[in-house]
C-alpha positions as CSV (number, residue, x, y, z in Angstrom):
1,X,68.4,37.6,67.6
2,X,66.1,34.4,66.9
3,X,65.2,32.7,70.3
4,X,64.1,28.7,70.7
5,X,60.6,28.6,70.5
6,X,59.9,26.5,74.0
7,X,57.8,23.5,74.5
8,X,55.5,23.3,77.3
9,X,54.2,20.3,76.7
10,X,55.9,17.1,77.4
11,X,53.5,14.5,74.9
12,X,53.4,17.4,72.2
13,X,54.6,17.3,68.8
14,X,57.1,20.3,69.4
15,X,58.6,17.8,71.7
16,X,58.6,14.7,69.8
17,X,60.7,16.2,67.3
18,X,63.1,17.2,69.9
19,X,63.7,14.2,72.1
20,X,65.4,12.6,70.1
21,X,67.7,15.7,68.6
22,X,68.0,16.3,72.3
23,X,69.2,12.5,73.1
24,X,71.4,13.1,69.4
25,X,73.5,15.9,71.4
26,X,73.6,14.5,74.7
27,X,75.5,11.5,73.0
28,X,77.9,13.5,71.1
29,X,78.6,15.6,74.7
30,X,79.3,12.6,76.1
31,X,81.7,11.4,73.4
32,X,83.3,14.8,74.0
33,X,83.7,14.5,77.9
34,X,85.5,10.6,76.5
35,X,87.7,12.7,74.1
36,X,89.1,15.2,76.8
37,X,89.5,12.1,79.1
38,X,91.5,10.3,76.2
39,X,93.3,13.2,75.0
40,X,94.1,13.7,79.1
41,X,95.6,10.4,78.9
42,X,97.6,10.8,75.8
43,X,99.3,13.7,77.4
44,X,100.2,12.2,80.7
45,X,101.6,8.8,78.5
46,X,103.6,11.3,76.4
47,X,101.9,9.6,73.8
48,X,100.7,12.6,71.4
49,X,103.8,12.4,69.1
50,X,103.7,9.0,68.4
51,X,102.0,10.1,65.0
52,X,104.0,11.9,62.9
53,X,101.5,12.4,59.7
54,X,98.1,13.7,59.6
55,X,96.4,11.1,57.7
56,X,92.0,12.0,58.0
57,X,90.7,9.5,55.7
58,X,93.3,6.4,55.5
59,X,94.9,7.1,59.5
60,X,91.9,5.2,60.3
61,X,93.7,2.3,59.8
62,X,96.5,1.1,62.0
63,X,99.4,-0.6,61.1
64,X,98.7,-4.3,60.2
65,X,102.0,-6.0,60.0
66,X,105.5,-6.2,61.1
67,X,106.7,-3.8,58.4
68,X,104.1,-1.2,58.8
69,X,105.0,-0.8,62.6
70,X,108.5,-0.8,62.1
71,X,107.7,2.5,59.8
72,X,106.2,4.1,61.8
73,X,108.6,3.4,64.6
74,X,111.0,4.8,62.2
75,X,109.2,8.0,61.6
76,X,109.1,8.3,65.2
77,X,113.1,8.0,65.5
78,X,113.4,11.1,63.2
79,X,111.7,14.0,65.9
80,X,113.0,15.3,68.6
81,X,111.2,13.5,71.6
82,X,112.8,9.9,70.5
83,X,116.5,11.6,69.8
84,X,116.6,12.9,72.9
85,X,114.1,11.3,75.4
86,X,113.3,8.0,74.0
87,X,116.4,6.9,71.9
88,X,116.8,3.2,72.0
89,X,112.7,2.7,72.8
90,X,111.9,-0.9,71.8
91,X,108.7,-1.7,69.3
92,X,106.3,-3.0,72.4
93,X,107.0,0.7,74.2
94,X,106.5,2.5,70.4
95,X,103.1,0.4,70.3
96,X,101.9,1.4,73.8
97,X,102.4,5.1,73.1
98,X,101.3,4.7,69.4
99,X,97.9,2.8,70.4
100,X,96.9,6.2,72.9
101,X,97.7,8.5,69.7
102,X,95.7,6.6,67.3
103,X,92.5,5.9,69.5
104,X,92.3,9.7,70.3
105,X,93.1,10.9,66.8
106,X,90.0,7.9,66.2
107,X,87.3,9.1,68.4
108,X,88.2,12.2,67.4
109,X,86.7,11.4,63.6
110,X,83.8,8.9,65.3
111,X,82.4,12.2,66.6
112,X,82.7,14.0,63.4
113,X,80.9,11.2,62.4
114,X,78.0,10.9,64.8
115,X,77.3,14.9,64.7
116,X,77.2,15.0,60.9
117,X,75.4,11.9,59.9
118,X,72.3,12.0,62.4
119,X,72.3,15.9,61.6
120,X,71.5,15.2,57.8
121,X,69.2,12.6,59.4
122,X,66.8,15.1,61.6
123,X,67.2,17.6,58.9
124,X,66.0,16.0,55.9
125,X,63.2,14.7,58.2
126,X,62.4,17.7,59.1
127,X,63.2,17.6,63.0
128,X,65.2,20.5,63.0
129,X,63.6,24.1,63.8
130,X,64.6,27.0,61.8
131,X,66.8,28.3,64.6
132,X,68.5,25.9,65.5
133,X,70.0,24.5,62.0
134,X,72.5,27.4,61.5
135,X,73.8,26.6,64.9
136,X,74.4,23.0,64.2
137,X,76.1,23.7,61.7
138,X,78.7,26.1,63.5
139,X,79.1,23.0,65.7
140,X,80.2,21.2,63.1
141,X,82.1,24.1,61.6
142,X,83.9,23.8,65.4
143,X,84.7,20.2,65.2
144,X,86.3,20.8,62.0
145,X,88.3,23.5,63.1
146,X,89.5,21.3,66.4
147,X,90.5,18.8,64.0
148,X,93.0,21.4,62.8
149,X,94.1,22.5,65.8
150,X,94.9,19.2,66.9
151,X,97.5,18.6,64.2
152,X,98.8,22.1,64.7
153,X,99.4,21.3,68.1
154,X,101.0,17.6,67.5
155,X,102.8,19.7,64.5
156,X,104.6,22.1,67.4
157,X,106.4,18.9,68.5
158,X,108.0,17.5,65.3
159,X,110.9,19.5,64.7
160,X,112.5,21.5,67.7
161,X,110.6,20.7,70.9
162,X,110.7,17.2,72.4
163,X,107.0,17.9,73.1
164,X,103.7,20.2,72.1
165,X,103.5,23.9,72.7
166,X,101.7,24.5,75.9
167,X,100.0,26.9,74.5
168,X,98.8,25.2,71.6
169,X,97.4,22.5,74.0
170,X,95.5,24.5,75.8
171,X,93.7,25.9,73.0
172,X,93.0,22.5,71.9
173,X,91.5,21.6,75.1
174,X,89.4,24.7,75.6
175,X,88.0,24.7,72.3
176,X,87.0,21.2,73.0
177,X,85.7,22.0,76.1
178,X,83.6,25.4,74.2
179,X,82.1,22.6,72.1
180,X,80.9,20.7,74.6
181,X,79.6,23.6,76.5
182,X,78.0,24.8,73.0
183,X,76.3,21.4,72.2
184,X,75.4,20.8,75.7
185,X,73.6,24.5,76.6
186,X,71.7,23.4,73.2
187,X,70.5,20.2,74.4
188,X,69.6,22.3,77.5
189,X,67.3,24.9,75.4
190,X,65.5,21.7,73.9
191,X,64.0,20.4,77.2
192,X,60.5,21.2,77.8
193,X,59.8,23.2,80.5
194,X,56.9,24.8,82.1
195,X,55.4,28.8,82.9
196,X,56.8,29.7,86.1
197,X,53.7,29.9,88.5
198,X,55.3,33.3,90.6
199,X,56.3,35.7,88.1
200,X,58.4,37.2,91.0
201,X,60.3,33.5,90.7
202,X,61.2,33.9,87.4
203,X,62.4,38.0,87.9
204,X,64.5,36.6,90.6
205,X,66.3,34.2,88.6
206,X,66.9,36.4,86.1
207,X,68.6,38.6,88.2
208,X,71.8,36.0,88.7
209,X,72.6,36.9,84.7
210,X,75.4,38.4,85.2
211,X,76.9,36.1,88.0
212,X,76.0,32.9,85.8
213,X,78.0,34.3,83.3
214,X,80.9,35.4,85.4
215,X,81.1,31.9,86.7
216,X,81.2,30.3,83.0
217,X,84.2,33.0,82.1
218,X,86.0,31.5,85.1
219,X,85.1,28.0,84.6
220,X,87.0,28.3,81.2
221,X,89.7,30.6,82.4
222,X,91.0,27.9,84.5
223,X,90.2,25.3,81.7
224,X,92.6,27.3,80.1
225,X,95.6,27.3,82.9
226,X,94.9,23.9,83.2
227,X,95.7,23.0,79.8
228,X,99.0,25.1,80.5
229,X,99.8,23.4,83.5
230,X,99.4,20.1,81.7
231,X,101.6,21.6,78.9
232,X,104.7,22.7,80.9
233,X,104.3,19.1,83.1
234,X,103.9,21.8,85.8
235,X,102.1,19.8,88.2
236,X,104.9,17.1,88.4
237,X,107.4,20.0,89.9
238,X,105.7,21.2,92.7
239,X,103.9,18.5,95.0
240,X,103.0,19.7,98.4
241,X,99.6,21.9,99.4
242,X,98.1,24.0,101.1
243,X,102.2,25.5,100.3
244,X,103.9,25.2,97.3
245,X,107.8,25.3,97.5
246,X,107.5,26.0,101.3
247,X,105.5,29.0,101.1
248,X,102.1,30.3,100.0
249,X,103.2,32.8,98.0
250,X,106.4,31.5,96.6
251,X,109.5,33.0,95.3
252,X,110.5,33.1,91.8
253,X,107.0,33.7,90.2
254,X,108.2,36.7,87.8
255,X,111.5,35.5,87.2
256,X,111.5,35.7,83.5
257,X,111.9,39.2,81.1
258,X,109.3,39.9,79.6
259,X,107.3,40.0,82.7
260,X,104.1,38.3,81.1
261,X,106.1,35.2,79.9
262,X,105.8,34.0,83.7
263,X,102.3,33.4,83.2
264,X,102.4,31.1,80.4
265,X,105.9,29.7,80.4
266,X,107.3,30.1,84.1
267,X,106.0,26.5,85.5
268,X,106.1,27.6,89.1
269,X,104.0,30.6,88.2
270,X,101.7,28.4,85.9
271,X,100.7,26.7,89.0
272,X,100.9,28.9,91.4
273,X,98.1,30.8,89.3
274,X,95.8,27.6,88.9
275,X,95.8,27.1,92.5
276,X,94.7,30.9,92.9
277,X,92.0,31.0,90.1
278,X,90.9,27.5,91.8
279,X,90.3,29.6,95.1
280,X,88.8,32.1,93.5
281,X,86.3,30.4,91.5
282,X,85.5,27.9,94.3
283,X,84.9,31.1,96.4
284,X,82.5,32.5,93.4
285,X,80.6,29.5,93.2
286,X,79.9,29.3,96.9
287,X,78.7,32.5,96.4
288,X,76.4,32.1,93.6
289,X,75.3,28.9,95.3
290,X,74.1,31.4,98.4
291,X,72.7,34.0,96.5
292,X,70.2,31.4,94.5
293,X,69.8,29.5,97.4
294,X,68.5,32.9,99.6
295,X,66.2,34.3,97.0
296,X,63.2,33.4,95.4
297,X,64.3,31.6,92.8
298,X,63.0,28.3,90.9
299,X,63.6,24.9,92.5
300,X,65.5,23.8,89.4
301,X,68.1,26.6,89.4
302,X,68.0,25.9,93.7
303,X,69.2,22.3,92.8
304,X,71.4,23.4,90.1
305,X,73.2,25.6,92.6
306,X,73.5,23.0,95.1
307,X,75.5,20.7,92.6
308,X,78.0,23.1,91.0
309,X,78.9,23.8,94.3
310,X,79.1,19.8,95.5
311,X,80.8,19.4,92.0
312,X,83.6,22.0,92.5
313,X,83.8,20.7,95.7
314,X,85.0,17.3,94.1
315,X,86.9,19.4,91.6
316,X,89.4,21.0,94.2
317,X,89.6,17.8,96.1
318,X,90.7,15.9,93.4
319,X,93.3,18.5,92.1
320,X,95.2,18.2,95.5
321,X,95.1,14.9,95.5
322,X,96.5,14.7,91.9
323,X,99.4,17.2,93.1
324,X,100.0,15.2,96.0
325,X,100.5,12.0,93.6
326,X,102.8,13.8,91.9
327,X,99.9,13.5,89.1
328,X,99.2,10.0,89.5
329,X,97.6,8.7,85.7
330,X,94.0,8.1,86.8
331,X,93.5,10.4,89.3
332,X,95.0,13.3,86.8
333,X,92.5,12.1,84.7
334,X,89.2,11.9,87.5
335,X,90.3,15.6,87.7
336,X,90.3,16.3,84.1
337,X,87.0,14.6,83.8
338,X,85.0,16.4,86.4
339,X,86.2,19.8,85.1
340,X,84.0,18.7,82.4
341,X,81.3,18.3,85.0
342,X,81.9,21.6,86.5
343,X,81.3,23.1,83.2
344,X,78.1,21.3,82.3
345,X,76.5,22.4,85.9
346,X,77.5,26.0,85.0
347,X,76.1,25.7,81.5
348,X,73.0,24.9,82.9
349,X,72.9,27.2,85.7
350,X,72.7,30.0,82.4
351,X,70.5,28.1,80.7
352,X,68.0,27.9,83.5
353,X,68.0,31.7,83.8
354,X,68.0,32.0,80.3
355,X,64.5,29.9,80.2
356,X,63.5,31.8,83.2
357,X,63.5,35.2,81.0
358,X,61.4,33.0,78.2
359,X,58.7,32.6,80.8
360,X,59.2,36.5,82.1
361,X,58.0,37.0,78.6
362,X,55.5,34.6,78.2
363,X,53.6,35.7,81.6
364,X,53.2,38.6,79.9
365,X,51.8,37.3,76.5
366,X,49.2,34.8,78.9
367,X,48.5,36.8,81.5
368,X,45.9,39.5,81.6
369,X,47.1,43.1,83.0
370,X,45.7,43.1,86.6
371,X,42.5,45.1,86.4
């Protein structure tokens, strides 16, 4: 397995290269954590079957005229969702919906377009380190593919739902959430960093591996749910908390035959289960956060700590408050957003530990054996 070569020097040349690539990726993580936002927002506007054609090259272009939006309004009229939800819906409504399709489906290509232009910038220049072109390029091999998925999830809606498969949608939101926690744990390798002084330190941040990587699996687990609970519209049926439909543990969770259908298409067991994963994962964090903070770890992965645990802190705060909304559009979409946040913290929680076994193993190249 080929390993980043790390810079230990913040004026060298092994870092001039990389500031920039590094700024290059923070951008494009940035225009990801927009994209989830957007694509939050199409969802809660019931917007994301406005656009009945996948168009890459000439979608681009909106309707200009009179004509052009009355056909698309009339490609609308022929799915499901306008027969029997929106039947009757005047141009102005068709526009509002149409305008949160199209400026997703647009962001969508500008990020295609800022990861593979400045990529064939730094590499013809010769920015780009031998490790880390073949994993650019699976980024951009992940892009594409979310492109795909996209349409295969609008696709779900055209003909007999009157919306997208919930499970589709959530694949299209984790994936996009993978590539931002892909780009961003890249970024994360390309800072400079420094030998650990205590080589007792750096063992004892390697030791939270494991639990760093736990917290990650969870982190997207309830990415996951999340994207079925937005799916399903499960969070506008149930409103209350710390109880949901009078009691903790409500009735009716495995109602359905087969018993696993509950968890992905029962919408009182959809929730119930993102509340409980929430707990969980919240609890986990907390704990992580104590065990770094009681050992003899680095002050970067210290701080690190400090804010997942402030950031999940936010998280869970926000996600009552959106149930108690009955998933009020912005604050649905503060939570959404700060999942993102979550995410990053714990990417960087690994990544730290991951740098932490670099200098394990460079103490050992630079430091003489004790006599």
């Amino acid at each position: 397995m080929v390993h980043a070569a790390y810079s230990h020097d913040p004026a060298g040349p092994l870092e001039r290269t990389r500031r920039p690539v590094r700024l290059w990726l923070y951008f494009v993580c940035f225009m990801v954590l927009c994209m989830v936002v957007v694509g939050g927002a199409t969802r809660l506007t019931e917007s994301g079957l406005s656009i009945t054609e996948w168009k890459p090259i000439h979608g681009v272009i909106p309707p200009l005229s009179e004509a052009q939006w009355q056909e698309e309004l009339e490609k609308y009229r022929q799915i499901p969702e306008y027969q029997l939800i929106n039947k009757g819906m005047s141009l102005e409504d068709f526009q509002f919906i149409y305008w949160w399709e199209w400026g997703h489906r647009l962001l969508g290509r500008a990020i295609g377009v800022v990861f593979f232009v400045p990529m064939l910038f730094f590499w013809m220049r010769g920015y780009l380190e031998p490790w880390l072109k073949p994993r650019l390029v699976i980024g951009f091999g992940l892009g594409a593919l979310q492109g795909a998925i996209g349409w295969w999830m609008v696709a779900s809606g055209l003909s007999e739902r009157v919306d997208v498969s919930q499970y589709r949608l959530a694949v299209h939101l984790t994936l996009a959430c993978v590539i931002f926690a892909y780009l961003f744990y890249i970024a994360r390798l390309l800072t400079p960093t420094a030998l650990a002084r205590d080589m007792d330190t750096s063992r004892g941040s390697i030791g939270f591996r494991g639990l760093a990587w736990l917290v990650l699996t969870f982190v997207f687990l309830q990415i996951f749910l999340g994207g079925l609970v937005a799916g399903l519209n499960a969070g506008l049926a149930y409103n209350t908390w710390p109880l949901m439909d009078g009691a903790f543990v409500p009735d009716g969770l495995m109602v359905m035959t087969p018993w696993y259908l509950n968890f992905f298409e029962n919408v009182l067991t959809v929730q119930f289960q993102h509340r409980l994963v929430a707990y969980f994962l919240t609890a986990l964090i907390f704990y992580q956060g104590y065990s770094v903070l009681r050992a003899p770890t680095s002050a970067h992965l210290r701080r690190n700590a400090v804010w997942l645990v402030v950031a999940v802190l936010v998280q869970v705060g926000l996600g009552i408050i959106t149930i108690l909304s009955n998933v009020e559009l912005y604050r649905a979409l503060a939570h959404q957003a700060v999942a993102i946040f979550v995410l990053a913290f714990a990417i960087e929680q690994a990544c730290l530990i991951h740098k932490e076994q670099a200098r394990v193993s460079l103490r050992r190249v630079h430091v003489p054996a004790a006599a």
